[in-house]
MIGU-935125 format. One record per residue: residue in one letter; chain; y, x, z of N, C-alpha, C in turn. Coordinates in pm, 1 decimal, decimal comma, m for minus. Each point is the difference from the previous one (the first is absolute). Example, Ala and Ser with C-alpha at 12.3 -4.5 7.8 and 13.67 -1.06 7.14 Angstrom:
2
rest A	kette A	nY m569,0	nX 1319,0	nZ 780,0	caY 119,0	caX m89,0	caZ 0,0	cY 120,0	cX 90,0	cZ 0,0
rest S	kette A	nY 105,0	nX m35,0	nZ m72,0	caY 119,0	caX 82,0	caZ 6,0	cY 109,0	cX m77,0	cZ 73,0
end
This chain:
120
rest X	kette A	nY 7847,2	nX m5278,7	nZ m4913,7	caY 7,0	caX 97,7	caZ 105,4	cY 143,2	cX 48,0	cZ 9,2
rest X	kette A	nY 48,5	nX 30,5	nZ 131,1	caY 157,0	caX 43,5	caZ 38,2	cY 2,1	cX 143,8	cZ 50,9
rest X	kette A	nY 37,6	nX 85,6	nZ m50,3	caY 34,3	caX 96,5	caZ 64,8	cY 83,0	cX m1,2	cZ 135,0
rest X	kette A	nY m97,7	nX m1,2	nZ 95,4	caY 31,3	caX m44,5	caZ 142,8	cY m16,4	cX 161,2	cZ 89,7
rest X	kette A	nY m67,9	nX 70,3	nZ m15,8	caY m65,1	caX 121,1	caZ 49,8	cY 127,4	cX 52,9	cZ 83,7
rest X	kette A	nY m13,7	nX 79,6	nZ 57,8	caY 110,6	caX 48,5	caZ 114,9	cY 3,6	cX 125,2	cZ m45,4
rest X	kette A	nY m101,7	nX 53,0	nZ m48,9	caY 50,5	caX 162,5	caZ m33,9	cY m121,6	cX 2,9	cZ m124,3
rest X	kette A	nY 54,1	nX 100,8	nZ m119,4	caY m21,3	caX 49,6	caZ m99,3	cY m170,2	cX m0,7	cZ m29,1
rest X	kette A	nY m58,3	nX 68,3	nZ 102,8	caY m112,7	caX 1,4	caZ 4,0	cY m99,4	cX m140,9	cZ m18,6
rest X	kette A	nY 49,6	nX m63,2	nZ 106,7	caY m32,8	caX m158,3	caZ 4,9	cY m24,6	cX m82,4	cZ m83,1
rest X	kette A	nY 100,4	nX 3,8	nZ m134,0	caY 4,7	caX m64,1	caZ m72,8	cY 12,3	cX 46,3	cZ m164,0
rest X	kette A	nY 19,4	nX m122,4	nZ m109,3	caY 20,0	caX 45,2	caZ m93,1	cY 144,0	cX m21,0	cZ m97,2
rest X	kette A	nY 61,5	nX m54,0	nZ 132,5	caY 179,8	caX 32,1	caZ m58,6	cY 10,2	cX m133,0	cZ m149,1
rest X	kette A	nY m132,1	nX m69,6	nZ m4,1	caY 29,2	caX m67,9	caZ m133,7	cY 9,0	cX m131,0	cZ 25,9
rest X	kette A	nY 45,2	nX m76,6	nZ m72,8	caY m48,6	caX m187,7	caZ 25,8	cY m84,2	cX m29,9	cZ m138,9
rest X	kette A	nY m113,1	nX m9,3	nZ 80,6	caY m162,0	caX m39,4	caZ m104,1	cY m15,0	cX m122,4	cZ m34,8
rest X	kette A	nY m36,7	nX m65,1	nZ m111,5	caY m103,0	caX m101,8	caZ 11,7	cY m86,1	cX m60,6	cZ m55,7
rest X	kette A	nY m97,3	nX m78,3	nZ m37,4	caY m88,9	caX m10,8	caZ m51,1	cY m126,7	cX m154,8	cZ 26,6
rest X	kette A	nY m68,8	nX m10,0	nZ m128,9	caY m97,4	caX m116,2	caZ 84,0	cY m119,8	cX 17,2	cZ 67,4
rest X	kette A	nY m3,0	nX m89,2	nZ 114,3	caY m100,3	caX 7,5	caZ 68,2	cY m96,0	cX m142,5	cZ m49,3
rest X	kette A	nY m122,0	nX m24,3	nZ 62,0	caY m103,7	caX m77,3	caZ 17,2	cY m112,3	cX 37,7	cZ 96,5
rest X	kette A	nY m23,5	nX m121,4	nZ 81,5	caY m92,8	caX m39,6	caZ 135,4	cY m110,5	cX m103,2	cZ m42,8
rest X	kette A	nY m84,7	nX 24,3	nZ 25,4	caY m101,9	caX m90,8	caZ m66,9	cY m84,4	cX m24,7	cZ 134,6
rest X	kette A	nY m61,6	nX m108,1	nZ 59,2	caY m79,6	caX m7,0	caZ 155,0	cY m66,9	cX m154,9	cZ m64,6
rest X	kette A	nY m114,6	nX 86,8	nZ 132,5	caY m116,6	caX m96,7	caZ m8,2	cY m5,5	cX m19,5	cZ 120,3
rest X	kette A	nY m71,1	nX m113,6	nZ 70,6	caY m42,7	caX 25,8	caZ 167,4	cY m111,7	cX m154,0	cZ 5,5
rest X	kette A	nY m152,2	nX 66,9	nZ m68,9	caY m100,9	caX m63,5	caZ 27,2	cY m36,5	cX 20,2	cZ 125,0
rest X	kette A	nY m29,3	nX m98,0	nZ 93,8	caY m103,5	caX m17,9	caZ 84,8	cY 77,8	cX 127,7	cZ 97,2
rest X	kette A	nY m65,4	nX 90,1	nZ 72,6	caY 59,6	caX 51,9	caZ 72,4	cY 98,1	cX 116,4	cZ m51,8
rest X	kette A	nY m34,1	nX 53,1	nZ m101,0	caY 81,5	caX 76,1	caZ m97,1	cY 143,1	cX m4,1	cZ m72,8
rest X	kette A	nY 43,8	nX 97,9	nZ 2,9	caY 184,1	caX 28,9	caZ m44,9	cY 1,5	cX 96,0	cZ m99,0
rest X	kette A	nY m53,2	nX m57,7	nZ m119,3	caY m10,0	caX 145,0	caZ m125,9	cY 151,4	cX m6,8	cZ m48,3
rest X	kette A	nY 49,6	nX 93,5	nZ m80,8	caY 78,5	caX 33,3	caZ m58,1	cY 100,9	cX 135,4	cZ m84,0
rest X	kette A	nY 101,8	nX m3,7	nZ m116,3	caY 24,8	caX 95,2	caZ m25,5	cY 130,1	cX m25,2	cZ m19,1
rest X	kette A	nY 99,2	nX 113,9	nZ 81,2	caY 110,1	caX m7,6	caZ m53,0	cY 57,3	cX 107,8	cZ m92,9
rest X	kette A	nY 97,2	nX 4,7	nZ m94,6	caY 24,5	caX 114,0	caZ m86,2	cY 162,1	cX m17,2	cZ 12,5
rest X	kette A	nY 43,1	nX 141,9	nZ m92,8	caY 99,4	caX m49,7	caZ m63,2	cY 81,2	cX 130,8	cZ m34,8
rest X	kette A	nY 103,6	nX 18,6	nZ m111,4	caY 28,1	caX 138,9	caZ m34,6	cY 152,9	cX m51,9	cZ m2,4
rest X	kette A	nY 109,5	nX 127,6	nZ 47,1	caY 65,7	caX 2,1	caZ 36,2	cY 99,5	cX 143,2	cZ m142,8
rest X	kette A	nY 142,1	nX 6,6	nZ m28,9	caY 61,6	caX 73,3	caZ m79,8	cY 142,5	cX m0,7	cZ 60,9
rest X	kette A	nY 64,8	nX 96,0	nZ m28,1	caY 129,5	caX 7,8	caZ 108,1	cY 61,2	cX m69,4	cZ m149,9
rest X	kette A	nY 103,3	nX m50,2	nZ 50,2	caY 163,8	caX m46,7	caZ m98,5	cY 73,6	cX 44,8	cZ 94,9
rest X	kette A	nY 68,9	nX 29,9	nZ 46,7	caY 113,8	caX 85,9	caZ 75,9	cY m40,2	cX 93,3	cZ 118,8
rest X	kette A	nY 133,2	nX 58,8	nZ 38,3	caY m33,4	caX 136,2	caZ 71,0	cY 108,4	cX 82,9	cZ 2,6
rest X	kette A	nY m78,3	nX 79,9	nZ 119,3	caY 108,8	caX 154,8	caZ m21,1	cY m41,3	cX 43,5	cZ m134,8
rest X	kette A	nY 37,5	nX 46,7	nZ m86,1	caY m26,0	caX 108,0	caZ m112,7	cY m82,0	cX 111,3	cZ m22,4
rest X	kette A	nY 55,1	nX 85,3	nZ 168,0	caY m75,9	caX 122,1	caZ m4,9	cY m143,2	cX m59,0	cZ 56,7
rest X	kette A	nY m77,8	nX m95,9	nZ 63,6	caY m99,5	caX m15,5	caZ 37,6	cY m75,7	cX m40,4	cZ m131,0
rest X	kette A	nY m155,5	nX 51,4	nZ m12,5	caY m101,2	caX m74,9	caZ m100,3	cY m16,4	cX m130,0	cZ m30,5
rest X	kette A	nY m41,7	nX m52,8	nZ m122,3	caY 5,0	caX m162,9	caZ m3,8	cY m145,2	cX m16,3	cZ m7,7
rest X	kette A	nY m38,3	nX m137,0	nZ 61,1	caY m117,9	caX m45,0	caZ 78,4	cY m62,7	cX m72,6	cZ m62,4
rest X	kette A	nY m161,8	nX 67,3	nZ m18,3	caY m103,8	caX m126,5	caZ m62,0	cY m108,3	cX m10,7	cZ 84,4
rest X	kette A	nY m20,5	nX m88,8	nZ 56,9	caY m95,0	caX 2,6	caZ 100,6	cY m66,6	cX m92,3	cZ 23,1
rest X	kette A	nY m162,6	nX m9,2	nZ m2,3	caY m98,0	caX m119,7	caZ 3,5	cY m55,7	cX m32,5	cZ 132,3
rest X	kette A	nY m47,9	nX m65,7	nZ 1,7	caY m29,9	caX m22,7	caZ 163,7	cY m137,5	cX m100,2	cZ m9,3
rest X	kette A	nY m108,1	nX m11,6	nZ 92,5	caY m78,2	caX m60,4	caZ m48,7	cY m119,4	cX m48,6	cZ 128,7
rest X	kette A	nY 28,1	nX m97,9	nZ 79,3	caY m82,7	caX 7,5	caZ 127,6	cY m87,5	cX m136,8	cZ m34,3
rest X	kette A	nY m131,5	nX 24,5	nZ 25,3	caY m98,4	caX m96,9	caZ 11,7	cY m14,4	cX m20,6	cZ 180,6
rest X	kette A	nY m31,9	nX m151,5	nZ m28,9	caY m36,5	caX m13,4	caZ 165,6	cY m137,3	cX m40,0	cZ 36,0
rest X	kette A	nY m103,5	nX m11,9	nZ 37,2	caY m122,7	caX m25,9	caZ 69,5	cY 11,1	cX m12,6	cZ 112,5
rest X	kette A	nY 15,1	nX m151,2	nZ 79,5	caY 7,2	caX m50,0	caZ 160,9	cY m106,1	cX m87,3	cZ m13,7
rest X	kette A	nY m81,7	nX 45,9	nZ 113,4	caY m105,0	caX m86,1	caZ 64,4	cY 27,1	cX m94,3	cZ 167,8
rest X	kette A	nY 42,5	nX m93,6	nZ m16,8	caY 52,7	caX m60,4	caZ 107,9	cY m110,9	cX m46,7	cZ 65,2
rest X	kette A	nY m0,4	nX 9,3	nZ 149,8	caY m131,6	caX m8,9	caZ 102,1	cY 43,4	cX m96,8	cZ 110,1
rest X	kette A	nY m101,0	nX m48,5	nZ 95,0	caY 65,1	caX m84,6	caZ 109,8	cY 141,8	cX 80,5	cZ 130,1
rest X	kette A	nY 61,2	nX m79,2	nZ 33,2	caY 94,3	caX 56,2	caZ 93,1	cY 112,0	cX 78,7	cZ m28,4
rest X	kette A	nY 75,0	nX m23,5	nZ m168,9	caY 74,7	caX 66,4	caZ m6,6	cY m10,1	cX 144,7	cZ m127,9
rest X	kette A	nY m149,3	nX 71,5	nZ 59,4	caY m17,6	caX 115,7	caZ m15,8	cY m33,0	cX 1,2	cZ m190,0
rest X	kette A	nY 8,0	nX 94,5	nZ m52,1	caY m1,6	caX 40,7	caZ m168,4	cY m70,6	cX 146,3	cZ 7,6
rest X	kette A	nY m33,8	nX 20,2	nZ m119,7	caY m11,9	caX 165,4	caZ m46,1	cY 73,7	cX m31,6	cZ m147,5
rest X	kette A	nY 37,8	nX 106,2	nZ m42,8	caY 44,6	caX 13,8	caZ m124,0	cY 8,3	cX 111,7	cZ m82,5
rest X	kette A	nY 35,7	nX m19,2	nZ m65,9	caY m21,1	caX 127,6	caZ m134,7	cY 202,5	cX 26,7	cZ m102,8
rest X	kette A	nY 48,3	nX 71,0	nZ 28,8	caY 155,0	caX m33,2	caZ m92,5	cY 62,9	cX 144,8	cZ m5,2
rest X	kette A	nY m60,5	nX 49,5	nZ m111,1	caY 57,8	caX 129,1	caZ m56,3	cY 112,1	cX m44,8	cZ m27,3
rest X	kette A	nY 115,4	nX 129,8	nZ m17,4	caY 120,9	caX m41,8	caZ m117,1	cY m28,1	cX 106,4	cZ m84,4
rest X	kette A	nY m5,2	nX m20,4	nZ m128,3	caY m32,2	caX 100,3	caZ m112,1	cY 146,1	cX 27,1	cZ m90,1
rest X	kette A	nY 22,8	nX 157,6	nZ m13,7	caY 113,5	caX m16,6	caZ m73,1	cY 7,2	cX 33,0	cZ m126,9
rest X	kette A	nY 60,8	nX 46,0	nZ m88,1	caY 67,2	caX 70,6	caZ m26,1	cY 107,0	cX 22,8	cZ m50,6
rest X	kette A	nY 51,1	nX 107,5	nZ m28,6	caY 129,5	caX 63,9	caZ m38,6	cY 50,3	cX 61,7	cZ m152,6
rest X	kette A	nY 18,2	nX m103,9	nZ m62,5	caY m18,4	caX 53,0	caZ m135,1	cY 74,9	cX 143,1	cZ m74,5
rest X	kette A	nY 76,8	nX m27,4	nZ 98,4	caY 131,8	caX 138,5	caZ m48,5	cY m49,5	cX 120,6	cZ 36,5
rest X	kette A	nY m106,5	nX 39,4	nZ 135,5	caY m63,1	caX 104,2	caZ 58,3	cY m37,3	cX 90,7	cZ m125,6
rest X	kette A	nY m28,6	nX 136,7	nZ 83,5	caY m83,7	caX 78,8	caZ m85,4	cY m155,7	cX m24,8	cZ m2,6
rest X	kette A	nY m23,2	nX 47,1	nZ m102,7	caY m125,6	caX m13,3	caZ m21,2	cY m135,9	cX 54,3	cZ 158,2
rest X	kette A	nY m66,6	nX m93,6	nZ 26,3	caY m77,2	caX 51,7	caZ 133,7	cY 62,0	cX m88,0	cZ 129,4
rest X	kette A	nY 149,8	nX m43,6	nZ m19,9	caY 61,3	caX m41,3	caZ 122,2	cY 26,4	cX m128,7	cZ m41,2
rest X	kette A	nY m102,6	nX m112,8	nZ m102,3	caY 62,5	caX m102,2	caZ 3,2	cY m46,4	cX m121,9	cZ 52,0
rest X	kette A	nY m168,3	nX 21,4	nZ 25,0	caY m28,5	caX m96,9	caZ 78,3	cY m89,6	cX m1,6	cZ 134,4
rest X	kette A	nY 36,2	nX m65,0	nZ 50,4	caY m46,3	caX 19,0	caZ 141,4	cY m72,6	cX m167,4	cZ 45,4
rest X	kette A	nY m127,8	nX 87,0	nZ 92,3	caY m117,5	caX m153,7	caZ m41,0	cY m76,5	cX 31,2	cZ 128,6
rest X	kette A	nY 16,7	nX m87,0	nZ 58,6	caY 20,2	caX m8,6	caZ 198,9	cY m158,0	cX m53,0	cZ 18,3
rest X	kette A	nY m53,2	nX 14,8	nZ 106,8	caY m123,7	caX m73,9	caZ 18,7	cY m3,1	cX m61,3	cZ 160,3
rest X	kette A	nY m77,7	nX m70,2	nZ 35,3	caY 22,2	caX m34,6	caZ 154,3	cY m50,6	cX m121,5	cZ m1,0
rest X	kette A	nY 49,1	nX m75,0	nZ 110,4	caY 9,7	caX m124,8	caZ 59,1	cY m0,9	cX 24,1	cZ 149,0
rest X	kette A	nY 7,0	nX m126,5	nZ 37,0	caY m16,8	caX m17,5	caZ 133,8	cY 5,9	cX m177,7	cZ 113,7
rest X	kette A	nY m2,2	nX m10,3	nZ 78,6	caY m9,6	caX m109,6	caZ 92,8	cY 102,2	cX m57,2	cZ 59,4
rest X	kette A	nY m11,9	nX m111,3	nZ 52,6	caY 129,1	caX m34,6	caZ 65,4	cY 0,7	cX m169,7	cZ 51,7
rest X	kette A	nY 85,3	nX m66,7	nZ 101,6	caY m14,0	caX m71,0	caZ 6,2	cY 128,2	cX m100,6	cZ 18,6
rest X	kette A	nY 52,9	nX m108,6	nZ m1,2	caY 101,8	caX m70,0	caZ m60,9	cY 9,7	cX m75,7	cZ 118,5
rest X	kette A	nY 103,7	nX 0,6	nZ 108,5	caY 6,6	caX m64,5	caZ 128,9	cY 111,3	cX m41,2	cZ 47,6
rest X	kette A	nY 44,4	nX m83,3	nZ 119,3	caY 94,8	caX m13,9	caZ 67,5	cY 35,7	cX 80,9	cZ 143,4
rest X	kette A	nY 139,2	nX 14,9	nZ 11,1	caY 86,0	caX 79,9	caZ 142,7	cY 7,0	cX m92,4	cZ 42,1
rest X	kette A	nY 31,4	nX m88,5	nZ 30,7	caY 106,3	caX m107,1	caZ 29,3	cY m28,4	cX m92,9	cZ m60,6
rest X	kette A	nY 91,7	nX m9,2	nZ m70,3	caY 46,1	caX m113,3	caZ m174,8	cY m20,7	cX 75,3	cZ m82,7
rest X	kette A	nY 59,1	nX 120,6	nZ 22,6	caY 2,9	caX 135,1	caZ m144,9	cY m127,7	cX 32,1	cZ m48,7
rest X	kette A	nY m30,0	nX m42,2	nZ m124,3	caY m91,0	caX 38,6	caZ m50,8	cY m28,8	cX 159,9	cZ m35,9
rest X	kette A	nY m119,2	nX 86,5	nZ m8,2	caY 27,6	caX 126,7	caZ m29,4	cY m150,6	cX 13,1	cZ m71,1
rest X	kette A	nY 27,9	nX 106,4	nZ m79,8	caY m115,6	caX 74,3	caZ m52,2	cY m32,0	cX 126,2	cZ 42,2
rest X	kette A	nY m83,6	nX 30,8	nZ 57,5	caY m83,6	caX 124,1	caZ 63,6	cY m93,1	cX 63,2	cZ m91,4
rest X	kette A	nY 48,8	nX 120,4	nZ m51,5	caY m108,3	caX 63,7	caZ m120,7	cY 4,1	cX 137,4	cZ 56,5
rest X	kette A	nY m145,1	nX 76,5	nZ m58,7	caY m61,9	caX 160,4	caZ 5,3	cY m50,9	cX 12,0	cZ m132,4
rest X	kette A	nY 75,3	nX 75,9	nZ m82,0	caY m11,7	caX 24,1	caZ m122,9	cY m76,1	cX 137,7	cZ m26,6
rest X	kette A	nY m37,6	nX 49,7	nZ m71,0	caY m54,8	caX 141,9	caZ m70,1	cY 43,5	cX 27,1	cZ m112,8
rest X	kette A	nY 71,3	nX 31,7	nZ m86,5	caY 37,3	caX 82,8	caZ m111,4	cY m43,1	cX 108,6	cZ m32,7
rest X	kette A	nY m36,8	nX 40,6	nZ m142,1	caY 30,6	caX 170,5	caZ m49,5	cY 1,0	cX m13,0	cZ m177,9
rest X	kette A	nY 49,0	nX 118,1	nZ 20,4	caY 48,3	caX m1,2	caZ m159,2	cY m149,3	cX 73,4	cZ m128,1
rest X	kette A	nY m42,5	nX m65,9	nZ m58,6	caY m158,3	caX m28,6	caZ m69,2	cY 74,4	cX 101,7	cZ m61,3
rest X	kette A	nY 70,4	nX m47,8	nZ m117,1	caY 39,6	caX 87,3	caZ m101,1	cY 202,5	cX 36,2	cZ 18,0
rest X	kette A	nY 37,6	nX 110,7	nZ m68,1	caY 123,1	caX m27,7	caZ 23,3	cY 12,3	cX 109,3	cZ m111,8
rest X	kette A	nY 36,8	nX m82,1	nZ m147,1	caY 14,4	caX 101,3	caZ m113,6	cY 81,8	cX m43,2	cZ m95,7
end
């Protein structure tokens, strides 16, 4: 990760990094999968906090005729450095969508739902 952010708020002023892993399946009409991966700053501004951070999204796609899907793809975090109560956050939802052409340009058309289950 690059400290790219445009203003203070935005970002975390550090350059992170860390290993990831993607693991996918796609039986029959289905697109299972999980991606992870935890992240630690090595450089930075000084005065900003240094970064441990997990990340953790499962996917559930049900692919249908014409394009169209529903799916399921929380991103789960957390924040290891947080205070206690503020470190993980655990999304719930899904939603639909369908996978088409403009033109030539391919596009994806999605209506998602999110909310936050737990956030502690």
């Amino acid at each position: 990760m690059a400290p790219t952010a445009t203003d203070t708020i935005l970002g975390q002023g550090k350059f992170s990094m860390g290993p990831s892993l993607v693991v996918l399946a796609q039986p029959h009409h289905w697109t299972l999968g999980v991606l992870t991966n935890n992240v630690w700053s090595v450089a930075g501004t000084g005065s900003r906090p240094s970064v441990n951070q997990f990340l953790l999204q499962y996917f559930i796609n049900y692919n249908m005729k014409k394009g169209w899907y529903i799916d399921i793809a929380p991103i789960i975090t957390a924040d290891w450095k947080a205070s206690s109560g503020n470190i993980w956050t655990v999304p719930f939802g899904g939603g639909a969508g369908r996978i088409m052409t403009l033109g030539k340009q391919p596009v994806n058309i999605t209506a998602q739902f999110n909310g936050n289950d737990v956030h502690s």
